[in-house]
Structure formats: structure tokens, C-alpha cells
N, CA, C and O of each residue as an XYZ file, in Angstrom:
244
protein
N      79.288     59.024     84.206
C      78.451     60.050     83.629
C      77.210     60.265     84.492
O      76.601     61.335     84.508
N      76.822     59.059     85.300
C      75.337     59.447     85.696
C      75.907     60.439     87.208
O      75.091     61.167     87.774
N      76.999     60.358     87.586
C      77.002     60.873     89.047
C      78.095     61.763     88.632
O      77.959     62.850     89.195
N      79.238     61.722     87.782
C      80.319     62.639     87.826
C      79.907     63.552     86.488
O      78.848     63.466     85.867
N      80.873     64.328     86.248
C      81.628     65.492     85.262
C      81.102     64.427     83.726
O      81.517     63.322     83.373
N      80.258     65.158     83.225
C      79.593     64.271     82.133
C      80.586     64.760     80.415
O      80.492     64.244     79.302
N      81.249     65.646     80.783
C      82.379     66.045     79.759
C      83.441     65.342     79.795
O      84.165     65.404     78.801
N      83.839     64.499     80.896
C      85.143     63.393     81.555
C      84.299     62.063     80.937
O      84.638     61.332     80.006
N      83.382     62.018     81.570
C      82.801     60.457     81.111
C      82.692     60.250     79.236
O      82.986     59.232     78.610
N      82.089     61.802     78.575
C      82.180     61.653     77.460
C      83.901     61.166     76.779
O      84.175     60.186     76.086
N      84.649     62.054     77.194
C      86.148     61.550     76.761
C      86.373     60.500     76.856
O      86.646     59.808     75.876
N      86.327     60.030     78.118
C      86.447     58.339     78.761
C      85.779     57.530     77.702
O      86.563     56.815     77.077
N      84.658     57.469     77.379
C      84.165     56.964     76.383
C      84.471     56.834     75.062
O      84.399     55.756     74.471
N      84.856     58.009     74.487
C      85.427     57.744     73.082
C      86.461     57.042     72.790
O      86.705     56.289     71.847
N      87.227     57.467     73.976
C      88.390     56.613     74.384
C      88.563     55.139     74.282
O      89.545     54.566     73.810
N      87.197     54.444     74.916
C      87.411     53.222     74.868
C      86.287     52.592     73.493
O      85.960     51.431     73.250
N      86.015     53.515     72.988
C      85.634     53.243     71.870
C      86.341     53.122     71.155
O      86.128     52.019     70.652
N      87.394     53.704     70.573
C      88.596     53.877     69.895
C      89.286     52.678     70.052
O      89.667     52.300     68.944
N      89.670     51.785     71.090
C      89.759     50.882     72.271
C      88.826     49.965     71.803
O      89.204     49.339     72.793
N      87.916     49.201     71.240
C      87.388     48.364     71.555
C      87.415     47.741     70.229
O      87.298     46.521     70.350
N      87.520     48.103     69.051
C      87.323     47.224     67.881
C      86.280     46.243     67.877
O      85.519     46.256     68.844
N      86.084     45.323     66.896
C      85.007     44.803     66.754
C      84.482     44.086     68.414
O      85.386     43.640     69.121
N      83.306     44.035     68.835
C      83.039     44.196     69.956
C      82.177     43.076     70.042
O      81.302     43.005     69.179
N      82.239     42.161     70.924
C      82.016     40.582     70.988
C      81.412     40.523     71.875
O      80.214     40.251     71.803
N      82.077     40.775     73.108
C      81.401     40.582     74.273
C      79.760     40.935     74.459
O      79.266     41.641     73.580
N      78.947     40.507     75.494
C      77.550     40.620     75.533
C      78.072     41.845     76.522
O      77.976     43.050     76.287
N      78.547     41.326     77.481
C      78.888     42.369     78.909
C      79.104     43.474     78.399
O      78.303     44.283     78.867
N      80.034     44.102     77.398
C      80.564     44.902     77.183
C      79.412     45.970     76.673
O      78.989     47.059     77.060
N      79.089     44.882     75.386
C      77.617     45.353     74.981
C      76.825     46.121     75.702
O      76.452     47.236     75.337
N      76.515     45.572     76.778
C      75.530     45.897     78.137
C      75.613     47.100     78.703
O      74.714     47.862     79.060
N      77.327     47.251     78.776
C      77.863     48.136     79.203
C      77.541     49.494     78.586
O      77.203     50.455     79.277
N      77.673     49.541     77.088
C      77.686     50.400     75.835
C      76.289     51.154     76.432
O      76.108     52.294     76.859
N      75.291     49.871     76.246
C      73.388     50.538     75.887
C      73.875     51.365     77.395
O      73.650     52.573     77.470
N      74.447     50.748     78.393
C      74.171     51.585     79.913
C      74.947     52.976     79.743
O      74.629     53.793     80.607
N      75.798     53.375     78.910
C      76.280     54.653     78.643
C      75.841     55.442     77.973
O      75.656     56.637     78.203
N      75.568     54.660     76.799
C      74.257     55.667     75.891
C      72.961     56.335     76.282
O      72.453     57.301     75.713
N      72.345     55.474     77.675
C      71.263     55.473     78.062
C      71.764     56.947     79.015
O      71.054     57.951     79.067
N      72.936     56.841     79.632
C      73.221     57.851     80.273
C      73.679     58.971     79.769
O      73.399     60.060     80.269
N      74.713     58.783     78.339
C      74.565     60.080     77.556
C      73.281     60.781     77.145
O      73.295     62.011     77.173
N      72.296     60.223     76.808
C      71.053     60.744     76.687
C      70.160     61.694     77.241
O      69.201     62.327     76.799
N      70.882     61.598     78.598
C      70.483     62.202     79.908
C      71.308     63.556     79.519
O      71.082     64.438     80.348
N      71.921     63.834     78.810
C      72.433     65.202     78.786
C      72.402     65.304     76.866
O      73.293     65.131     76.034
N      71.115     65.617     76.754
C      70.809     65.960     75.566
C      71.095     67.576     75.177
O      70.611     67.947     74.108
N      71.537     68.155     75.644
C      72.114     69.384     75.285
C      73.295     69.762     75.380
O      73.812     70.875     75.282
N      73.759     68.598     75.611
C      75.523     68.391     74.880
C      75.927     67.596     73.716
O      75.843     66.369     73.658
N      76.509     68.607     72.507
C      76.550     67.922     71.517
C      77.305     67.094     71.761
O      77.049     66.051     71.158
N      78.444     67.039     72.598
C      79.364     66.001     72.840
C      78.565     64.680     72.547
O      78.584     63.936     71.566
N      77.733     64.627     73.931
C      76.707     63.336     74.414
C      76.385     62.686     73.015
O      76.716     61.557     72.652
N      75.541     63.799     72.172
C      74.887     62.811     71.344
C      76.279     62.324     69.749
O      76.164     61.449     68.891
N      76.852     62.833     69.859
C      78.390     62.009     68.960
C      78.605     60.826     69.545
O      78.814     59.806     68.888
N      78.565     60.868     71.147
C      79.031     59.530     71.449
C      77.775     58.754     71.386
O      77.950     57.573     71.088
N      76.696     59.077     71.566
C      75.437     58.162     71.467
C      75.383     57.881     69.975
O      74.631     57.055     69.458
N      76.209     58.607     69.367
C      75.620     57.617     67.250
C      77.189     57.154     67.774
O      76.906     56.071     68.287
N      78.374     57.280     67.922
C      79.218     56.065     67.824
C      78.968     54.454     68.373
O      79.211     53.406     67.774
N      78.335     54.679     69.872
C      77.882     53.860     70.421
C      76.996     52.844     69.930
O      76.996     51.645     70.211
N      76.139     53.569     69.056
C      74.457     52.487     68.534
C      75.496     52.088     67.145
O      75.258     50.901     66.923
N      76.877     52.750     65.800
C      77.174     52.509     64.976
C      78.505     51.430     66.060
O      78.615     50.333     65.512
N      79.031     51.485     66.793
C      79.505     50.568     67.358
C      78.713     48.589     67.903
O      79.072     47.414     67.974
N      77.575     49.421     68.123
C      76.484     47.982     69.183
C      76.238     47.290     67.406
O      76.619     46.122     67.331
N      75.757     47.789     66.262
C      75.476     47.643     65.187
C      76.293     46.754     64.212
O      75.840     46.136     63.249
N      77.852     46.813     64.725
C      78.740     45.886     63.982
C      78.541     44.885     64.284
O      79.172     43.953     63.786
């Protein structure tokens, strides 16, 4: 998302959201805040911010 097609990275994302079930890992975690932080960056895609509340209702379980 920070360098490519931020409509691909959004898909990619839900994707492995869908994909990840309860979510354990710290890394992964890490991973999450670093996508959200980058969906954010395109605040005028509603896409972005769906995946930024799955993401924080995902980090939250």
C-alpha cells in the first residue's frame, strides 16, 4: 500500500484478514498497526477506512 496500487493492497488485506482468525502472534500484530498506519494515508478511500475498523476490531480480540 505505501508504494503500490492502494485498491490491491486494500483487497490483499481483507483477504488475510478473513485468513487470520484469532490472532496471536506479536509479529503479525506489528504487521496489522503497519497497514493501518498505511491505510490511513489514503483517507479518502472508503475502502481504506473499512479496513482500518477491521484491523483495530481485529488487533482488539
Amino acid at each position: 500500500m505505501a508504494k503500490g496500487d492502494p485498491m490491491q493492497a486494500i483487497a490483499i488485506g481483507h483477504q488475510a484478514l478473513d485468513d487470520v482468525g484469532r490472532l496471536t502472534s506479536r509479529r503479525a500484530a506489528d504487521d496489522l498497526k503497519e497497514l493501518r498506519r498505511f491505510a490511513g494515508q489514503h483517507r479518502t478511500l472508503e475502502e481504506a477506512a473499512h479496513l482500518r475498523q477491521r484491523i483495530t476490531i481485529t488487533l482488539q480480540t
